[in-house]
C-alpha positions as CSV (number, residue, x, y, z in Angstrom):
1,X,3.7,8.8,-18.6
2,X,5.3,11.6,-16.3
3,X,6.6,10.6,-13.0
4,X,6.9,12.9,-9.7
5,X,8.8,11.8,-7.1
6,X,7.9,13.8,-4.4
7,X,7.6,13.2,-0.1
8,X,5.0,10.8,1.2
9,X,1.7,12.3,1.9
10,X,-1.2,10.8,4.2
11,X,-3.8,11.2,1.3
12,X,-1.3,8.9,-0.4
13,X,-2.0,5.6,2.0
14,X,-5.4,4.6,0.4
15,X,-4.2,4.3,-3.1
16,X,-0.8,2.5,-1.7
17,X,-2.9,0.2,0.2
18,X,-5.6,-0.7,-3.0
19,X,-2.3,-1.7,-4.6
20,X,-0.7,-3.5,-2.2
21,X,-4.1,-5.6,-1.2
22,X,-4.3,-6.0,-5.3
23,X,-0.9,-7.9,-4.9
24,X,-1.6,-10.1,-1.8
25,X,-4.9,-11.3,-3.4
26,X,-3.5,-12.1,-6.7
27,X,-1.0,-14.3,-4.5
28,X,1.9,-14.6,-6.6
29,X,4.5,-11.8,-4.9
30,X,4.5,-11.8,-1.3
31,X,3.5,-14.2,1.3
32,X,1.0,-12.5,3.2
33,X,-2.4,-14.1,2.8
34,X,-4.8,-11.4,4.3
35,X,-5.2,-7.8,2.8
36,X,-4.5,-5.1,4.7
37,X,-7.2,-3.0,6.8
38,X,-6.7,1.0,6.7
39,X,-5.7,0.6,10.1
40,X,-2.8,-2.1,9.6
41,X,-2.1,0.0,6.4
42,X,-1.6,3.3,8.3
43,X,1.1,1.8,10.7
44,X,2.9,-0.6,8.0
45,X,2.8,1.6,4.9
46,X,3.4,5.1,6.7
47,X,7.2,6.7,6.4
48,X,6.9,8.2,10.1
């Protein structure tokens, strides 16, 4: 598997939320109960 490590990009925050909302639903890794909406995603996810 290659791996690019390259600057954050808007069209990245979909993808980055789908995994963090996999994570908070499977409930074993972070506290928070309640998957994120694109809108809570945008201002919690985004480098800015």
């Amino acid at each position: 598997m290659a791996l690019e490590i390259r600057p954050y990009r808007e069209s990245d925050l979909e993808g980055m939320r789908a995994i963090w909302n996999a994570i908070v639903e499977a409930g074993n890794a972070f506290p928070q109960v309640y998957p994120l909406s694109a809108e809570e995603a945008a201002k919690f996810l985004a480098l800015r």
